[in-house]
N, C-alpha and C positions, 0 to 999 in steps of 0.2 A: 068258627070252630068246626070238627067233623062233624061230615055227616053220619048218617049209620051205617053206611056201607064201608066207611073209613076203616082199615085196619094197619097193620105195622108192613102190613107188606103187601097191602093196596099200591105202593107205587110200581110193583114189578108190571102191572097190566099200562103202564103207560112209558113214554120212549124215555130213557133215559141218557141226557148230554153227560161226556168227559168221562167215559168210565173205562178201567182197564179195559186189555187182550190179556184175560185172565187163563192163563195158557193150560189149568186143569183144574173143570167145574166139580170135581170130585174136592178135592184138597178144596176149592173154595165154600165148600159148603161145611169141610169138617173145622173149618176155621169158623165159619161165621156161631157154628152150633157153638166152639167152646169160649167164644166173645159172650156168647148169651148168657152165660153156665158163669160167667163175673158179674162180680159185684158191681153197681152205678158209681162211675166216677162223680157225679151229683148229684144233688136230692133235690125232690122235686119243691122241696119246700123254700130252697134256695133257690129256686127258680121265680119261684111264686114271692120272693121279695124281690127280687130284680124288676118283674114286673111290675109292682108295686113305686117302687122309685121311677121308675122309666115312664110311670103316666107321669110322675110331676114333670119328666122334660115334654114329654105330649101337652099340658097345662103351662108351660112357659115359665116354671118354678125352679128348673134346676136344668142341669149341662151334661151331655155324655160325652168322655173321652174315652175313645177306644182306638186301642195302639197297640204294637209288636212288634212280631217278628213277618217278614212276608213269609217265608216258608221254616217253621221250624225244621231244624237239623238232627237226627241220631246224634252226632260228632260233639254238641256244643249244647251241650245240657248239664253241664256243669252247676255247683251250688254259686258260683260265682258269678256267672250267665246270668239265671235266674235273676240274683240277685240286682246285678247292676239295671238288667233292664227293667226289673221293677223300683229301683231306684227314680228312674227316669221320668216311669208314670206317673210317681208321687211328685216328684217334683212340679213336674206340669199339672201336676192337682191341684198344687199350693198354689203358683201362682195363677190359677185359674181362676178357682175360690176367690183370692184376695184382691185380683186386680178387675174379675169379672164382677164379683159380689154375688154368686149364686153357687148353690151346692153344686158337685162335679159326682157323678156315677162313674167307676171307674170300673172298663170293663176291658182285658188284655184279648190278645190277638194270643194264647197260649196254650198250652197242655194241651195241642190236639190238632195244631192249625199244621199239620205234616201231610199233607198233598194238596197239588194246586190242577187248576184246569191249563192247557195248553193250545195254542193257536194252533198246533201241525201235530202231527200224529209222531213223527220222524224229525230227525234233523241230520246236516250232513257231517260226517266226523271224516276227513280225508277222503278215501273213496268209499266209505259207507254209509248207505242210511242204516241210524238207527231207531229205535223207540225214543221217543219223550221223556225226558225226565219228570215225573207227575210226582215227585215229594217223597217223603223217606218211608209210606206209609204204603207205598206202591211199589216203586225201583230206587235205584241206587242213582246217582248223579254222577257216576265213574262212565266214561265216554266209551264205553265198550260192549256190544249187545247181549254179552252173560249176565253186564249190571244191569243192564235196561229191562231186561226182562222180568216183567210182573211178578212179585212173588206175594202172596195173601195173608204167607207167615208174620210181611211187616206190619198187618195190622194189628197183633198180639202183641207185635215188639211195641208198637205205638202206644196201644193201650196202658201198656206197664212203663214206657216213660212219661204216658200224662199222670197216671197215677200218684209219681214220684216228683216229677212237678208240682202237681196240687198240694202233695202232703208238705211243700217248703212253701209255697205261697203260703197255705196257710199259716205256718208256723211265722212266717215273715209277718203276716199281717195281722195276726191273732196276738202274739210273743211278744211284743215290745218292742221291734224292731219298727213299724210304723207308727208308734207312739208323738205326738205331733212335737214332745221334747229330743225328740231326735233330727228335728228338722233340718240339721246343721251337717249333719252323720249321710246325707243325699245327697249331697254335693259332690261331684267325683272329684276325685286330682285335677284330673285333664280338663272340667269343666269351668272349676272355683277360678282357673286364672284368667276367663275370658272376660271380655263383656256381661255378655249374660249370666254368670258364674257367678260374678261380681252382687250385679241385679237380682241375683237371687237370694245374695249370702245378707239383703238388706233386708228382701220383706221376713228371710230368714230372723234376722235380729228384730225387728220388730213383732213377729210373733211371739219372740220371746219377753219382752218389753211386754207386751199384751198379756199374758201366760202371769207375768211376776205381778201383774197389777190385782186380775182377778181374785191371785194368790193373798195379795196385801187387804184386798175388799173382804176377804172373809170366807168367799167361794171357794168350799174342796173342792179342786182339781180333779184329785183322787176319784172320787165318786161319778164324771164326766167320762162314761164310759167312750164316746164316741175321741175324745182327745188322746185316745192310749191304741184304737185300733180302728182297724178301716176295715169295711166291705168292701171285696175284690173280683169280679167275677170272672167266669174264663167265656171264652166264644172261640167258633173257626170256621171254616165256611162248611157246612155240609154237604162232601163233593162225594165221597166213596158209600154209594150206598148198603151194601152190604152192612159195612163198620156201622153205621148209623139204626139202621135195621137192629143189629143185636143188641145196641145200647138204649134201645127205645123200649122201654116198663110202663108198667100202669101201676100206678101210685095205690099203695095202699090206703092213704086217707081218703083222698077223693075221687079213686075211680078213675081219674083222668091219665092220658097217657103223657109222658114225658119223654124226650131226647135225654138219657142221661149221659152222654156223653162233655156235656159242656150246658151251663147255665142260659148261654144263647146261642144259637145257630143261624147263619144267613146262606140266602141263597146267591149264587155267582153270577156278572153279567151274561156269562156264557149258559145259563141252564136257568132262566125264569123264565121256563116258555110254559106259559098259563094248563097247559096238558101234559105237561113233563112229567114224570118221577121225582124230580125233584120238588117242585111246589107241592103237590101230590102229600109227599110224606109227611116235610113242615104246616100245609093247611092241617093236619091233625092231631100233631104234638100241640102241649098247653105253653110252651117254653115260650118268653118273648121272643119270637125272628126277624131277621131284616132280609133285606134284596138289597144286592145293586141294581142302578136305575142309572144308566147312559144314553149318550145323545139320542138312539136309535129310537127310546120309549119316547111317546106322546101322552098326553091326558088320558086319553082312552085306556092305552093300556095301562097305566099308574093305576087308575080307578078298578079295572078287571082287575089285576094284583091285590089291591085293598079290599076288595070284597071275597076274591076269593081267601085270601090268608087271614083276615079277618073282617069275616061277614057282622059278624056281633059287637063293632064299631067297640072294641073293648081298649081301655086306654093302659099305653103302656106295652101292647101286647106286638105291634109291628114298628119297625124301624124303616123306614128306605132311608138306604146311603145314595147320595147322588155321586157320578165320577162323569161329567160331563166334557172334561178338560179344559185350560185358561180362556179359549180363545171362542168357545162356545157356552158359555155357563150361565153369560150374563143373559143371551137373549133363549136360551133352553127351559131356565127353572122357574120364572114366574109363572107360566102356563102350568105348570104341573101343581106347585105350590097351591095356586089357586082353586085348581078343580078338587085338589084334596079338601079343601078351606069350604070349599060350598055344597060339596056332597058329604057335609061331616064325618070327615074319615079322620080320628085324632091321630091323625101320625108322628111318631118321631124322625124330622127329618134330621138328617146328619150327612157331613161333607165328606168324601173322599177326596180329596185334591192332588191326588197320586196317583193314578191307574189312568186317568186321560193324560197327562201327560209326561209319558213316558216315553223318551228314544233312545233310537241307537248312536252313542258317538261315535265320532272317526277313527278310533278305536277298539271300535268291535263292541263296545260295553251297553248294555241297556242304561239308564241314567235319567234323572230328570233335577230341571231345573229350580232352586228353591222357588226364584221369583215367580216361577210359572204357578207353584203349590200357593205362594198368596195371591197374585191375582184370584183363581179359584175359589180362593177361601173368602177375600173381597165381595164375588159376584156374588156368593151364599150368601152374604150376610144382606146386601145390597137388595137383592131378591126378595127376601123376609121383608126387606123394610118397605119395599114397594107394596108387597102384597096384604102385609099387614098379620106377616106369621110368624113362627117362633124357629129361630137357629138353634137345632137343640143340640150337635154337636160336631165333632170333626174323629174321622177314622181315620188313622195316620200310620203309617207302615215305620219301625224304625226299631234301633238297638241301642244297649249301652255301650257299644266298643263304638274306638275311635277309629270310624270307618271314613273312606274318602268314597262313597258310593253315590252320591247327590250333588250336582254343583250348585255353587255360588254359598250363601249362606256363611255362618261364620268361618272364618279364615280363607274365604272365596276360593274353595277349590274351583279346579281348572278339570279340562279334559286331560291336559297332560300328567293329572296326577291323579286321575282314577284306580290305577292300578296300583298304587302305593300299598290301598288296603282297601282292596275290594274283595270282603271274603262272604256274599250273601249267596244262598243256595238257587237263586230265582231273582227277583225282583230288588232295584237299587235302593236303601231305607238310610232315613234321617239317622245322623252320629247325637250323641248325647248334646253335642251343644247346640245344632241345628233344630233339635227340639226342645230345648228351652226358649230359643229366640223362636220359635214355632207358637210358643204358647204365652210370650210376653205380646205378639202381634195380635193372636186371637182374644186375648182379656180386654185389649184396648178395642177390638172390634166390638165386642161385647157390651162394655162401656157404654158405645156411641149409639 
């Protein structure tokens, strides 16, 4: 946890990776001041049970799935959006739970996950370079250097659609809509008639089988608060300093500072450089954080991470997500797993099996291969069992619409059908029924 010299804006004295060409430091400062002058899009209390849950998957009692959007959109923030993709997550909670046997923390990729880091500063549009598209929170995605360029006012816009996001999550998950007698109601159209759709609408009926039985035993349902609503949490990566900066309060109860911008925050492969601005800020929020952790990290640096984001071996309180890619994973993560293991650092580890492998098809498209995402998921678990640690979850990039942005997987899209519906602002993500069969393979993993 911080030191005393830690403050909210301690990370400006150190370098910070992936951040605008904020083209007027005036305008950025009057923005950040009336970011400050809002309300916490969460509380810190909320935070502090995340944590809370999150040691049980540090202690090997329960499973984190965290899922979304790669880059949320301004365009596609519909109640319907919302909806279906958290349809999704519940879904893959259900058969998580059921096929895994362990509780599932469910924590989305949402209300906030709007700028991403970028490989190039520029890219080439006919005969111009222009800026980088860095998320809707930064620039526009429109191929032209008036959209590209930076503008600070998007982080107010941002603000007020996580706002409006949260307020239907909750209502979705609070209201009845998650209510576990709705279990049938998360099914989509397009899903119900697959394979998996199928597999699902069973342990579907068997919940409810289960549900009538309790009912006949005598047990009110009714009174079973956790069967009528779910705790939900948000997270995104915390790439725009600024924006984070003015969402970061000191809790009235305890003193402690908080990111309230999102219940968890992680840091990017591209910005966990142990003197960064950005470790910097997260070493002294109380929020649970993670990192990505790629091929590039060895032991040493894992353990420097661990102690710096939390020296006080607190459980619950850091995550590394690994993104190693299929073809590196298996001989990458027992060395790290290990050193975590023996210098008792309670980590929660959890898999990314999507950011190492990612290409470009012969089509121009970024893409990745299902099968490549379970190998990955394979070595994680495979890894654990060598070393003798706990698979506490999997981060999975995806949506409810029926996208063709991933090959193979159910209905074995192809490269030549990429482009049917490929509507992601960044990054290729799993369709609804790609991650149902996503999470019938990780239960059985589970299982074994």
């Amino acid at each position: 946890m911080p030191g005393t010299r830690w403050s909210p804006q301690s990370w400006r004295s150190h370098p910070a990776a992936q951040q605008p060409a904020w083209p007027d430091p005036a305008e950025l400062e009057r923005v950040q001041k009336e970011l400050a002058g809002l309300p916490p899009l969460v509380f810190a209390g909320e935070a502090r049970r995340l944590r809370q849950q999150l040691a049980a998957v540090a202690e090997g009692r329960a499973f984190l799935l965290q899922a979304g959007d790669c880059a949320e959109s301004f365009d596609e923030l519909s109640a319907d959006a919302i909806r279906d993709k958290l349809k999704v997550v519940l879904q893959m909670a259900v058969v998580l739970t059921y096929g895994g046997g362990v509780p599932v923390i469910k924590v989305g990729r949402i209300a906030g996950q709007f700028a991403k880091p970028r490989s190039a500063l520029t890219e080439r549009v006919g005969e111009l370079d222009i800026e980088s598209f860095r998320g809707h929170m930064v620039n526009d995605d429109a191929p032209t250097p008036a959209a590209r360029r930076a503008d600070p006012r998007r982080m107010i816009t941002a603000y007020h659609h996580a706002t409006a996001t949260l307020n239907l999550i909750r209502a979705f998950t609070k209201g009845g809509f998650a209510d576990l007698s709705q279990v049938h109601a998360w099914n989509q159209q397009f899903v119900a008639s697959s394979e998996e759709g199928r597999r699902y609408e069973q342990i579907a009926a068997e919940i409810d089988a289960a549900l009538r039985f309790m009912a006949a035993c005598g047990i009110d349902l009714q009174a079973e608060e956790t069967l009528h609503q779910v705790d939900f949490y948000t997270s995104h990566e915390a790439l725009i300093m600024e924006y984070e900066e003015a969402l970061t309060r000191r809790d009235s109860l305890s003193g402690d500072f908080y990111d309230c911008s999102a219940h968890m925050l992680w840091i990017g492969e591209r910005t966990r450089q142990l003197d960064g601005a950005h470790v910097e800020l997260l070493a002294g929020v109380h929020n649970p954080v993670g990192c990505k952790i790629g091929p590039s990290a060895g032991p040493d640096e894992v353990l420097a991470l661990c102690e710096r984001l939390n020296p006080q071996r607190v459980p619950g309180r850091l995550t590394l997500i690994t993104r190693m890619g299929a073809d590196r994973a298996a001989d990458l993560l027992p060395p790290l797993f290990a050193a975590a293991r023996d210098a008792g650092h309670p980590v929660v580890w959890t898999c990314d099996p999507m950011h190492g492998n990612t290409f470009t098809s012969d089509g121009g498209r970024k893409t990745r291969r299902f099968d490549d995402i379970l190998v990955e998921l394979r070595a994680f678990f495979d890894a654990h069992h060598q070393v003798g640690t706990w698979p506490g979850g999997i981060h999975v990039e995806l949506t409810g619409d029926d996208v063709t942005e991933c090959l193979g997987g159910f209905g074995d899209i192809a490269e030549d059908q990429l482009h049917l519906r490929y509507t992601t602002t960044c990054d290729p993500r799993l369709n609804a029924r790609q991650s149902i069969d996503l999470a019938f393979r990780v239960a059985e993993l589970l299982r074994a």
